[in-house]
C-alpha positions as CSV (number, residue, x, y, z in Angstrom):
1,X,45.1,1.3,19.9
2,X,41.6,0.7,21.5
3,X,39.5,-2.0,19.8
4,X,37.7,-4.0,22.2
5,X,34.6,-3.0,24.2
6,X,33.1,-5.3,26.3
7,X,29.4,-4.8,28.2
8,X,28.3,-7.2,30.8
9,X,24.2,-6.3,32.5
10,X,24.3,-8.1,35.7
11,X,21.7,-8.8,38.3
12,X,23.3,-7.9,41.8
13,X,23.0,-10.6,44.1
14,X,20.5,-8.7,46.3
15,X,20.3,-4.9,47.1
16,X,22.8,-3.1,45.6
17,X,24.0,0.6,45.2
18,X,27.4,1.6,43.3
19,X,29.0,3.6,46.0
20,X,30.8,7.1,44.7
21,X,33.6,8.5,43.8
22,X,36.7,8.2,46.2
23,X,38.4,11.2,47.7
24,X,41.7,9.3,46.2
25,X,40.9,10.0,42.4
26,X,41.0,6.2,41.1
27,X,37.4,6.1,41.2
28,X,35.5,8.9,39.7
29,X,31.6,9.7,39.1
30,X,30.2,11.4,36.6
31,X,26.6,12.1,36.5
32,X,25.5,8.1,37.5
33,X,28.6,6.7,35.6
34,X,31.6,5.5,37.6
35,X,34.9,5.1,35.8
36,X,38.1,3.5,36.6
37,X,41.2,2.8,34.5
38,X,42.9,-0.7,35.5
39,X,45.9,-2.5,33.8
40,X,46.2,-6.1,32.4
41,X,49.6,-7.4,31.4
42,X,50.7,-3.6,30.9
43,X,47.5,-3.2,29.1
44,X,45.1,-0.3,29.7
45,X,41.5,-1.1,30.4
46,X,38.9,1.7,30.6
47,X,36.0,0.4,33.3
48,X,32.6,2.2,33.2
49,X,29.7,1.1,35.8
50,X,26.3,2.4,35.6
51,X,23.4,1.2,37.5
52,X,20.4,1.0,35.1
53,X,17.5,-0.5,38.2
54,X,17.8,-1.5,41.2
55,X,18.4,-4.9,39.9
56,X,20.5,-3.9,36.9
57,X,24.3,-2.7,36.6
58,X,25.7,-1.9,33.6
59,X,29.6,-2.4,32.7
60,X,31.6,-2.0,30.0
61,X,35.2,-1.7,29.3
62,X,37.3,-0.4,26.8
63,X,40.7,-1.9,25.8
64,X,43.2,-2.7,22.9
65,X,42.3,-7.1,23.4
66,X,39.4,-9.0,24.6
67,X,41.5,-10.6,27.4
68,X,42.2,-6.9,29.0
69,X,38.3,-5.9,28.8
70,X,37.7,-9.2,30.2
71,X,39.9,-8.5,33.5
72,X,38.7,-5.4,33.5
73,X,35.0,-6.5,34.2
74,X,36.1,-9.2,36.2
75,X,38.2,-6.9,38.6
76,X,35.3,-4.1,38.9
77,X,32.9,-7.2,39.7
78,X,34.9,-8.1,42.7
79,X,35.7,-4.2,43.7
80,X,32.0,-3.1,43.5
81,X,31.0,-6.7,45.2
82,X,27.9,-6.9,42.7
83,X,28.1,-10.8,43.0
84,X,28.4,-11.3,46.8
85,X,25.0,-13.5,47.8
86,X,24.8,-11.8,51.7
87,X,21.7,-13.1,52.3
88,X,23.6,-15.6,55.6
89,X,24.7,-12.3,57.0
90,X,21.3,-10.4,57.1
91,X,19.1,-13.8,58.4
92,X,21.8,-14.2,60.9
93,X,21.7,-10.8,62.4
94,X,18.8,-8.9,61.0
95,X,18.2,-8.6,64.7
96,X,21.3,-8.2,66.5
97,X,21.4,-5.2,68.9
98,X,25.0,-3.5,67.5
99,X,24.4,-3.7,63.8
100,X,20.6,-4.9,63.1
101,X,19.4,-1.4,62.5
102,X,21.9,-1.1,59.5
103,X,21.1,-4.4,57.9
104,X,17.5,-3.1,58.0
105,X,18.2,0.6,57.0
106,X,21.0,-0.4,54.6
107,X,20.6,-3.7,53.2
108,X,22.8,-3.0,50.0
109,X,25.8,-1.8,52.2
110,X,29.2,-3.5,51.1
111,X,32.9,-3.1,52.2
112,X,34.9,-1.1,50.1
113,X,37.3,-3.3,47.8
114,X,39.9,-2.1,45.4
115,X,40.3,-3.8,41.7
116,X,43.6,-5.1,42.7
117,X,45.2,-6.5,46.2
118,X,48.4,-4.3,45.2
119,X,46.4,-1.0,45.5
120,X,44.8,-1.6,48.6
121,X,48.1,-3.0,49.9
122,X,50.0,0.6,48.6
123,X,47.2,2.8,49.7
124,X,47.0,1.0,53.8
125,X,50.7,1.7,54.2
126,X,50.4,5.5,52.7
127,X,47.3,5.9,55.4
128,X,49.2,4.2,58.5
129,X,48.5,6.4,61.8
130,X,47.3,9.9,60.0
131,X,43.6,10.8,59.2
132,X,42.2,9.8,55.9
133,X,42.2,13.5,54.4
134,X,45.8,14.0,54.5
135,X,46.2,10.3,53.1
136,X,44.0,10.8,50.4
137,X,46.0,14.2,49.2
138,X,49.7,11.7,49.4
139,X,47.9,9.2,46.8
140,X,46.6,11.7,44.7
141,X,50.2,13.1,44.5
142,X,51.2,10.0,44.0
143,X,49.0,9.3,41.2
144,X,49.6,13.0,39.6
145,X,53.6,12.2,39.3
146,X,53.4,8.3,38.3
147,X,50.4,6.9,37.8
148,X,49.4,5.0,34.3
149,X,47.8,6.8,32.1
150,X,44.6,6.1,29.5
151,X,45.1,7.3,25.8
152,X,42.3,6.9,23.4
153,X,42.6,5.6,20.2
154,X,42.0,8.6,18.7
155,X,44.8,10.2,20.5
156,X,42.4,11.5,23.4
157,X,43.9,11.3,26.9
158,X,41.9,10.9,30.2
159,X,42.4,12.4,33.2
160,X,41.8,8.6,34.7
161,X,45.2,7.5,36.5
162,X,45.8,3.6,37.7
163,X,48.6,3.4,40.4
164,X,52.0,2.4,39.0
165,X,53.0,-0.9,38.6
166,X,54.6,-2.8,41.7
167,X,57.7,-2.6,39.8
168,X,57.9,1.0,38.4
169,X,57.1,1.6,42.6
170,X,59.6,-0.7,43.7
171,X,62.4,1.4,41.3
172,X,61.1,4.6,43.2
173,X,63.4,6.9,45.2
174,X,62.0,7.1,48.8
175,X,63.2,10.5,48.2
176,X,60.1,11.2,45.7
177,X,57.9,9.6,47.8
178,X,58.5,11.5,50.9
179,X,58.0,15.1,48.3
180,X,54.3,13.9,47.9
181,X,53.8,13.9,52.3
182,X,55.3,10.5,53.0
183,X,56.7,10.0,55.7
184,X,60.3,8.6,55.3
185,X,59.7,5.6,57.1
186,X,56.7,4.8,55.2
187,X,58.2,5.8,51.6
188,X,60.6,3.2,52.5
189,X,58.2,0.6,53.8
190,X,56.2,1.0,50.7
191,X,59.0,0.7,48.2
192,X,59.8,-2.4,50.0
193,X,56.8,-3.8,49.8
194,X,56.7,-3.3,45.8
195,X,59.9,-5.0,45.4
196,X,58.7,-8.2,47.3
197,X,55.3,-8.4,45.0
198,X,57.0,-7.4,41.7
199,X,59.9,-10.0,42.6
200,X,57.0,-12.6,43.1
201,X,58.1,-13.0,46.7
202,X,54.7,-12.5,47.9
203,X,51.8,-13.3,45.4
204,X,48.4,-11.0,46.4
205,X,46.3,-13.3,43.9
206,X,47.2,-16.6,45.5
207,X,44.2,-18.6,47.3
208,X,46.6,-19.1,50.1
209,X,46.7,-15.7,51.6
210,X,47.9,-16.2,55.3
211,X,51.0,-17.1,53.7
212,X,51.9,-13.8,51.5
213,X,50.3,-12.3,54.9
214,X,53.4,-13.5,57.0
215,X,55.6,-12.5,54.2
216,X,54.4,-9.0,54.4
217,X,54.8,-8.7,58.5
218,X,58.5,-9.4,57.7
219,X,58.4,-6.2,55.8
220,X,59.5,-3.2,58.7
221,X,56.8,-1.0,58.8
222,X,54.6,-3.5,57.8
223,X,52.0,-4.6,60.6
224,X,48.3,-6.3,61.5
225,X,46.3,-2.7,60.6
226,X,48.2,-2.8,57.1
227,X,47.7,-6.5,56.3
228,X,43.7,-6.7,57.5
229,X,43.4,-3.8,55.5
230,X,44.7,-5.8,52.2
231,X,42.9,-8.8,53.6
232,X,39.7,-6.5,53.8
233,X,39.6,-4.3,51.0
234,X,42.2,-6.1,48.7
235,X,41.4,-10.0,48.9
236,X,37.8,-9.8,49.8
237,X,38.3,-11.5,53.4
238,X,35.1,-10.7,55.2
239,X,36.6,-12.3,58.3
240,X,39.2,-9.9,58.9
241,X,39.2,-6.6,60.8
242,X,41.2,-3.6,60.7
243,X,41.9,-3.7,64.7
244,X,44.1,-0.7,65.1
245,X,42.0,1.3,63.1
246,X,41.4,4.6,65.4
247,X,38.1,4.7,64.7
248,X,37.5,1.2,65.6
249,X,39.6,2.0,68.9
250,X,37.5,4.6,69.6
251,X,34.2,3.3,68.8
252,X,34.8,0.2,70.8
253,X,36.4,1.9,73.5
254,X,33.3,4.2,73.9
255,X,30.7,0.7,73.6
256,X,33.2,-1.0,76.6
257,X,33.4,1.8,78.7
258,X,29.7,2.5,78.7
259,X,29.7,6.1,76.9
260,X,33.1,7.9,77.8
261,X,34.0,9.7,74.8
262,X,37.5,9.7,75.4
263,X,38.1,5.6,75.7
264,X,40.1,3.9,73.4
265,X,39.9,0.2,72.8
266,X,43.3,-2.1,72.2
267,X,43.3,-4.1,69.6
268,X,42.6,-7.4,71.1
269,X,40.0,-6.0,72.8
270,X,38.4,-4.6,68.8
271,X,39.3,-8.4,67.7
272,X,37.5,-10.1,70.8
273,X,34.3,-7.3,70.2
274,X,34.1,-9.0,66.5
275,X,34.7,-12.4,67.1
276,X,31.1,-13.4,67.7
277,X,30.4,-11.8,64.0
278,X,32.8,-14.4,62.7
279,X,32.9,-15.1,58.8
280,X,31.4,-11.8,58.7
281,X,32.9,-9.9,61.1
282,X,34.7,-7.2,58.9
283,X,31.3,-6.8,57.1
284,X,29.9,-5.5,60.9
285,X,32.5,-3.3,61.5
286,X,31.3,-1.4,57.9
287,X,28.0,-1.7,59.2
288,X,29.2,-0.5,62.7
289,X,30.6,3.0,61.2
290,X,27.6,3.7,59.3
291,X,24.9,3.1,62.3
């Protein structure tokens, strides 16, 4: 039964903008409301954002203990990246020729972040080498058939869904993951990679993240694109990049080659374009898809 409701104003450390609704169905808008539903200890925890000013976002969560609400702020904090101080970033390259223009035109621009490492780690195997569209449509499957679900005290359900637990994933069939638009390969990747977090062979939360990193690469299937994308959007690692992203490929491919349309980058080649951006150089590759 729902007991607890927690609300948190908080000043955003500099401009700041709640982004919308993603095409995945975790995150949904309504009006100038985002909501999420996250999980704590098997707990349900109902997350609701609004931004009040430009210098004001409202939280508030709804759950059955204090302890859940209180994870559930804390992990909408860190998704929406309302507490990231970026000042360094813009001093440093307010000016520079590649990304300056955003900084100016977009000051409150953040990279997207999931509540939980898990989720991003899930969702960057089921969007491995196809376009985001066709992703999106395999998690929202995914989330239709298993997904946690919010009931209200009152008996009320929502149509909110939080991914499954690591271990509800891990006890999948591949089989029912390859019905949603999985490929095989992937279902299988992705069922392995839920074992090893459930079994607490790789810890997502743990400070030292290189090592659950080279846990993961064991995993078949498992590569640098999938792991910078959980360093990126999962762990909050600024300094990592997505290097086999296409569009990255692309777009660095066409800056190289002086304007061809049809060059691709490799991926050492994305990694040395980034390098001088360093700390931040994740943070200019958001920046470099929105100029």
């Amino acid at each position: 039964m729902t007991n607890v409701e927690l609300r948190v104003e908080i000043r955003p450390a500099g401009p700041f903008r709640l982004p919308r609704g993603g095409m995945d169905g975790v995150l949904r808008r309504r009006g100038g409301v985002l909501e999420r539903l996250l999980h704590h200890d098997g707990e349900p925890v109902l997350v609701r954002a609004a931004q009040r000013a430009p210098d004001r976002v409202l939280l508030g969560a709804r759950a059955s203990t204090a302890a859940a609400a209180g994870h559930g702020i804390s992990r909408m904090r860190f998704a929406l990246g309302i507490d990231e101080d970026l000042r360094a970033f813009h001093r440093r390259f307010a000016r520079d020729p590649l990304i300056g223009r955003s900084l100016r035109r977009r000051p409150w621009l953040r990279c997207s972040r999931r509540p939980e490492p898990f989720e991003a780690l899930a969702w960057a195997v089921c969007e491995q080498l196809i376009e985001y569209e066709r992703a999106a449509a395999i998690e929202r499957r995914l989330l239709a058939a298993l997904g946690r679900r919010w009931v209200g005290w009152d008996g009320t359900a929502s149509p909110l869904r939080d991914l499954p637990a690591p271990a509800e994933l891990a006890g999948t069939a591949p089989a029912l993951l390859e019905s949603f638009d999985l490929a095989g390969t992937r279902a299988l990747t992705l069922v392995h990679a839920a074992r090893e977090v459930a079994l607490g062979r790789v810890d997502l939360h743990s400070a030292e993240h290189e090592h659950g990193w080279r846990r993961l690469r064991a995993i078949p299937g498992i590569g640098s694109w999938t792991v910078e994308m959980l360093a990126l959007h999962g762990q909050g690692r600024h300094d990592q990049v997505p290097a086999g992203d296409v569009g990255l490929l692309k777009l660095v491919g066409r800056l190289l080659s002086g304007g061809d349309p049809h060059a691709r980058a490799q991926e050492h080649e994305v990694r040395e374009f980034f390098a001088p951006y360093e700390e931040w150089a994740g943070l200019a590759a958001t920046h470099m898809y929105a100029v």
